[in-house]
C-alpha positions as CSV (number, residue, x, y, z in Angstrom):
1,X,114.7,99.4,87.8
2,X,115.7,102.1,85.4
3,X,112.7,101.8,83.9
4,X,110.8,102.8,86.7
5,X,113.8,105.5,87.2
6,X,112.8,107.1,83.5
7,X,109.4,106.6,84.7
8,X,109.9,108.7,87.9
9,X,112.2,110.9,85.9
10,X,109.7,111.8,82.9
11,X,107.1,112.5,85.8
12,X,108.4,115.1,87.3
13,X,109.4,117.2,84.0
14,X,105.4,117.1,83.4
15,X,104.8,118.2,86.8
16,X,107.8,121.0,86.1
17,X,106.4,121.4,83.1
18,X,102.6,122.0,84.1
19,X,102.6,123.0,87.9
20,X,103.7,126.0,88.3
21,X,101.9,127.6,85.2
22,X,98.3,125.7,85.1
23,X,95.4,126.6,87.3
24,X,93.0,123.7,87.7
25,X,88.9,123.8,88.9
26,X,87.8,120.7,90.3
27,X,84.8,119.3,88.3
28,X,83.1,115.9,90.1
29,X,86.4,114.7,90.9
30,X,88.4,115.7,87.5
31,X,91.0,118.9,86.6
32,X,90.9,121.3,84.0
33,X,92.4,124.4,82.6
34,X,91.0,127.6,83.6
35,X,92.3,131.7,83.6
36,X,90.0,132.0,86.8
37,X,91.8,134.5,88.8
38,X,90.2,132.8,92.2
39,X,92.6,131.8,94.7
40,X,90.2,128.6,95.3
41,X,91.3,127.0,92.0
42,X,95.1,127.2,93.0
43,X,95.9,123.2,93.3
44,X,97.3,122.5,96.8
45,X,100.9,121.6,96.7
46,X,103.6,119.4,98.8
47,X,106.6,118.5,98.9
48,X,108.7,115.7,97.2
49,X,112.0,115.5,98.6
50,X,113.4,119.2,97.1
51,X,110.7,119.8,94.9
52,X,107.3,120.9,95.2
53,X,104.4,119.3,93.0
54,X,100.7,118.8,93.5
55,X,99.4,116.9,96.4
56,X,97.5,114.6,94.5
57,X,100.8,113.5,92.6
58,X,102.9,112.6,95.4
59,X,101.7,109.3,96.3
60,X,102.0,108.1,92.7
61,X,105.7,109.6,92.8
62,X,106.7,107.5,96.1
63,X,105.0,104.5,94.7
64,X,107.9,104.8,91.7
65,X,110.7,105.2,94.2
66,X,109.4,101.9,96.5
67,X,108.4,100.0,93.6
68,X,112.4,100.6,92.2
69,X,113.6,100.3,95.6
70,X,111.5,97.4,97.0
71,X,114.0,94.5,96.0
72,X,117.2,95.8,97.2
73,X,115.5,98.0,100.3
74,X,117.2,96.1,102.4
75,X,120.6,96.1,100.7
76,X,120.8,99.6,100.2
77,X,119.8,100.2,103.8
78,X,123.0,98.0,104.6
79,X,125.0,99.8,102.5
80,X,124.3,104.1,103.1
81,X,124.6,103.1,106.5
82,X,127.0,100.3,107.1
83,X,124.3,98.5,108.8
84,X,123.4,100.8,111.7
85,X,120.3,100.9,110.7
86,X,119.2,97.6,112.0
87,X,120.9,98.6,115.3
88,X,118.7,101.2,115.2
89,X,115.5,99.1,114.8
90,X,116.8,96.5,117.4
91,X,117.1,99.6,119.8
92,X,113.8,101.0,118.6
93,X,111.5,97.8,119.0
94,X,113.7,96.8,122.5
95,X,112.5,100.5,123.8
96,X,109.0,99.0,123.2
97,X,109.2,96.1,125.3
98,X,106.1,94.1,123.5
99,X,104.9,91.3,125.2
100,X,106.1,92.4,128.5
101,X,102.4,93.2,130.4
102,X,101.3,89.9,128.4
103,X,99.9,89.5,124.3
104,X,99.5,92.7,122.4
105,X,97.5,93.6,119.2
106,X,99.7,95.4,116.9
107,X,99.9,97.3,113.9
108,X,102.8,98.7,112.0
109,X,102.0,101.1,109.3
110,X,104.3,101.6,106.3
111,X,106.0,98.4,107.6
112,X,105.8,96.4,104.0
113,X,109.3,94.0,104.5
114,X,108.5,93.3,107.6
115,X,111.9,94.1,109.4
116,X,110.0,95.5,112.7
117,X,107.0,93.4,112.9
118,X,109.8,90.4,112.5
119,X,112.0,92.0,115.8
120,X,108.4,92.6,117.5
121,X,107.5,89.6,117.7
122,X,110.8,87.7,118.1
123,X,111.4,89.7,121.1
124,X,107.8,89.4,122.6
125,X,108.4,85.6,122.1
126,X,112.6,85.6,123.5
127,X,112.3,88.0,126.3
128,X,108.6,86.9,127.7
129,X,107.8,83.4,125.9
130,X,104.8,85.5,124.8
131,X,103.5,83.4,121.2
132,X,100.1,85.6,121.3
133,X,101.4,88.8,120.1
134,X,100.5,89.9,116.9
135,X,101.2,92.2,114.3
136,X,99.5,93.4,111.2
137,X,101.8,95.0,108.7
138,X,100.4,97.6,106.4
139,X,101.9,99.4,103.5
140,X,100.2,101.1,100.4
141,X,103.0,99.4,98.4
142,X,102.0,96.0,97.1
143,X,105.9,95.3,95.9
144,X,107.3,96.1,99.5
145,X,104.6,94.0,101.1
146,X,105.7,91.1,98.7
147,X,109.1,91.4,99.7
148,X,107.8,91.4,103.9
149,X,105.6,88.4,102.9
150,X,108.8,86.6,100.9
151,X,110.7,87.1,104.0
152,X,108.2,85.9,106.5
153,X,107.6,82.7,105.0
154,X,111.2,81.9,106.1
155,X,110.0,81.7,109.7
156,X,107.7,80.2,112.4
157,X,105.3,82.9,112.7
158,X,104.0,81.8,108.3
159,X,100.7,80.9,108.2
160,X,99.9,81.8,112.1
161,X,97.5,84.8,113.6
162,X,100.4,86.3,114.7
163,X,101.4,88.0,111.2
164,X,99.1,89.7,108.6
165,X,100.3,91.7,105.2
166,X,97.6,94.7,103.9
167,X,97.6,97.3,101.1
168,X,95.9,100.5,102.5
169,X,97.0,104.5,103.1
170,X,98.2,105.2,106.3
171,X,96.2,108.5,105.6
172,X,93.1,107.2,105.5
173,X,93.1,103.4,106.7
174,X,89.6,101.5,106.0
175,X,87.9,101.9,109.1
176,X,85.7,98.6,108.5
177,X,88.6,96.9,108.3
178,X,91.1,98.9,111.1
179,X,88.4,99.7,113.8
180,X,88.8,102.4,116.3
181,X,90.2,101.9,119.5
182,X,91.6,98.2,118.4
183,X,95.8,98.4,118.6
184,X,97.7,98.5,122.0
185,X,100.7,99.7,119.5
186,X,101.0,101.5,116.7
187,X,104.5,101.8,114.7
188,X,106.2,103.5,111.9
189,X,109.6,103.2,111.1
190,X,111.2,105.3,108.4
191,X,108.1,105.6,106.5
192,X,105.9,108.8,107.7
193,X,108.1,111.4,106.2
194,X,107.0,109.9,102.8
195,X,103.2,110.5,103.5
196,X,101.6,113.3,101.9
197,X,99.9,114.2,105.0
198,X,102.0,113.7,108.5
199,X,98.6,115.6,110.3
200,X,96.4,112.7,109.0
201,X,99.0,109.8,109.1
202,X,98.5,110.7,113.1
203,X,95.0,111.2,113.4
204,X,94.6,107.8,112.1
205,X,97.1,106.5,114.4
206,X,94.8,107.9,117.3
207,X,91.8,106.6,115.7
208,X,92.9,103.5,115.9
209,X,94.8,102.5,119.3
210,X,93.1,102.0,122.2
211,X,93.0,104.7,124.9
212,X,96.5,104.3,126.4
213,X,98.5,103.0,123.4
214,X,101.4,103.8,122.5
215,X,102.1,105.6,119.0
216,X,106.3,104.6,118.4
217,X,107.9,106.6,115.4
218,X,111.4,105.8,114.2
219,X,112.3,108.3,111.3
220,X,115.8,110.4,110.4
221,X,115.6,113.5,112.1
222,X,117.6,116.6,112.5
223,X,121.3,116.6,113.9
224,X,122.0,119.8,115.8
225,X,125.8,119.5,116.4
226,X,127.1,121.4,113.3
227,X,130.1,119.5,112.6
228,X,128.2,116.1,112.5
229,X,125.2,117.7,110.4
230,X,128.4,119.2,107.5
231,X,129.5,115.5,107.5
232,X,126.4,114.1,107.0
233,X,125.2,116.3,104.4
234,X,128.4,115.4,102.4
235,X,127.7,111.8,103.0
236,X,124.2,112.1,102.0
237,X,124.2,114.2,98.9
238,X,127.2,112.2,97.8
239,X,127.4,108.9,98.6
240,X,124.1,107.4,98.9
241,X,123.1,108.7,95.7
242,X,126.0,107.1,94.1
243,X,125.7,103.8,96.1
244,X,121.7,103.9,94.3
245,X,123.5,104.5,91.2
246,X,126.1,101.0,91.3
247,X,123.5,98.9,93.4
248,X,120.5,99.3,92.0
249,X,121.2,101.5,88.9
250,X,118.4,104.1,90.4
251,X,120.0,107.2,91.6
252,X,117.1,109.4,91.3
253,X,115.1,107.6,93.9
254,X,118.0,107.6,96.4
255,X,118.3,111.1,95.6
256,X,114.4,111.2,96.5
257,X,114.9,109.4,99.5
258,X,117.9,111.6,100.9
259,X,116.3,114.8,100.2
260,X,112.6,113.5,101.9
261,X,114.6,113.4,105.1
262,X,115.5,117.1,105.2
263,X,112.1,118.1,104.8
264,X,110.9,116.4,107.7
265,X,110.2,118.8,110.9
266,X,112.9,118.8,113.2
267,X,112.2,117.3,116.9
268,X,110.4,120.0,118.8
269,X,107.7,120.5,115.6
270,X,106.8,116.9,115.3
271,X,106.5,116.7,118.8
272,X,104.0,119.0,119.1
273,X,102.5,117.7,116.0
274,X,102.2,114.3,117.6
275,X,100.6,116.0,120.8
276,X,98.1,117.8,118.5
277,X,96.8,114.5,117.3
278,X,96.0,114.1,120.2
279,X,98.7,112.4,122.1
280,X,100.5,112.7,125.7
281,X,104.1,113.0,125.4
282,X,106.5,113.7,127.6
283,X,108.5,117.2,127.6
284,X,110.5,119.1,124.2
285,X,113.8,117.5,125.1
286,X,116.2,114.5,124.0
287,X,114.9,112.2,126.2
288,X,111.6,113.4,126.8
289,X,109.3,113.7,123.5
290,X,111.7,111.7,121.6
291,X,115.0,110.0,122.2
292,X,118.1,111.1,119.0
293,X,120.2,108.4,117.7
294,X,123.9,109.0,116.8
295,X,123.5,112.6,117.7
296,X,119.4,112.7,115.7
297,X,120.5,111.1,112.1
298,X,117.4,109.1,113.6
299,X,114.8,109.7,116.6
300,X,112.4,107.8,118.1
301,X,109.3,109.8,119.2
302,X,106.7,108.1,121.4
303,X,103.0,108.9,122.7
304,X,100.4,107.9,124.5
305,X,96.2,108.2,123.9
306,X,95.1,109.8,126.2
């Protein structure tokens, strides 16, 4: 793991090093140098976690932190937030009722350990005796998909229809192999804020449930009450970095990870971003477009094609 730490490290000095100087024109697919003053050969840029680097580099950048992170995901998870986090996901799939009109086709999208599909289908099966439900879990990160298939095997649900493991983009997901109009649920748990493009993680998402699906986002979200959002910024930007430091000897992927979450839009924005895909949701309040958790360290925001 700090291999792939000096890997992530080394880069973002090119990027640093490069990006903000270089203007590129785009050739059949390939960059090069150029003095051209036209504002078309400026290379788009995004962001990653604080800093901002070329759009094109980001997904190679967030496949260094998960493939340093994918062994000890769970771990870590435990340890920044003394386990809450799989109350959260209890909460989260529970909201969802699955199985409770009868078998549903799933699909949950930068899923790769498998930690929702797994509660999906164990309550589909606990709550309804529903053994027809099925998920497909997709992640563009074949090390985190390894660690959902390890854990799988552990269970009944190995070697049935009712699990599945695939390596595509949530940006762009092969339509030959995820049709249109397919899923009666489409989830995303802590994973869409590190997508290069949120707009095009959701217009898939439309794409591909069926008209009335429901589109279920968990992600860390923005805490309004002032005195809870100074404590968690300490937290954060102190503790979790060190935790990725004595647990996994990674602390700029932590780092990463912490700072991804302050980027992402606060409530109200991804709301409406959700409804521009397309969407139905209810109104811009907690409760409405999205539910908060502990006060919005995480949110769950819901819609429905329409």
């Amino acid at each position: 793991m700090q291999s792939l730490s000096r890997s992530l490290r080394l880069s973002l000095q090119k990027l640093r090093s490069t990006a903000p100087c270089s203007r590129y024109v785009h050739t059949e697919g390939t960059a090069s140098s150029s003095s051209s003053s036209s504002p078309n050969t400026q290379p788009r840029t995004t962001s990653f976690g604080f800093k901002t680097v070329p759009e094109d580099a980001k997904e190679s950048l967030v496949k260094d932190v998960f493939d340093s992170v994918a062994s000890k995901y769970d771990l870590m998870n435990d340890a920044t937030s003394f386990g809450v986090h799989r109350l959260w996901k209890d909460a989260f799939v529970s909201s969802l009722r699955p199985g409770r009109k009868g078998p549903m086709r799933c699909i949950d999208v930068a899923g790769g350990t498998g930690d929702i599909a797994l509660r999906i289908l164990d309550h589909a099966r606990e709550t309804y005796a529903d053994r027809e439900t099925s998920v497909e879990v997709v992640d563009i990160n074949g090390q985190m998909l390894k660690e959902g298939f390890r854990r799988f095997k552990k269970t009944m649900y190995h070697n049935t229809p009712q699990i599945s493991f695939h390596e595509a983009n949530a940006q762009d997901l092969p339509s030959s192999q995820f049709k249109d109009n397919t899923y009666d649920l489409y989830t995303i748990a802590f994973g869409i804020r590190n997508c290069t493009s949120i707009p095009a993680v959701l217009k898939e998402a439309h794409r591909v449930l069926k008209p009335g699906g429901t589109f279920a986002c968990l992600e860390f979200s923005r805490v309004n009450n002032p005195l809870l959002s100074t404590i968690y910024d300490q937290y954060s930007f102190t503790v979790i970095p060190l935790l990725g430091t004595v647990l996994t000897g990674d602390r700029e992927s932590y780092q990463y990870l912490v700072e991804s979450i302050r980027k992402f839009p606060p409530q109200p924005e991804f709301a409406n971003m959700i409804r521009e895909a397309g969407f139905s949701t209810g109104p811009d309040v907690d409760g409405g477009a999205w539910s908060d958790m502990w006060g919005g360290i995480a949110c769950v925001h819901k819609g429905v094609k329409v």
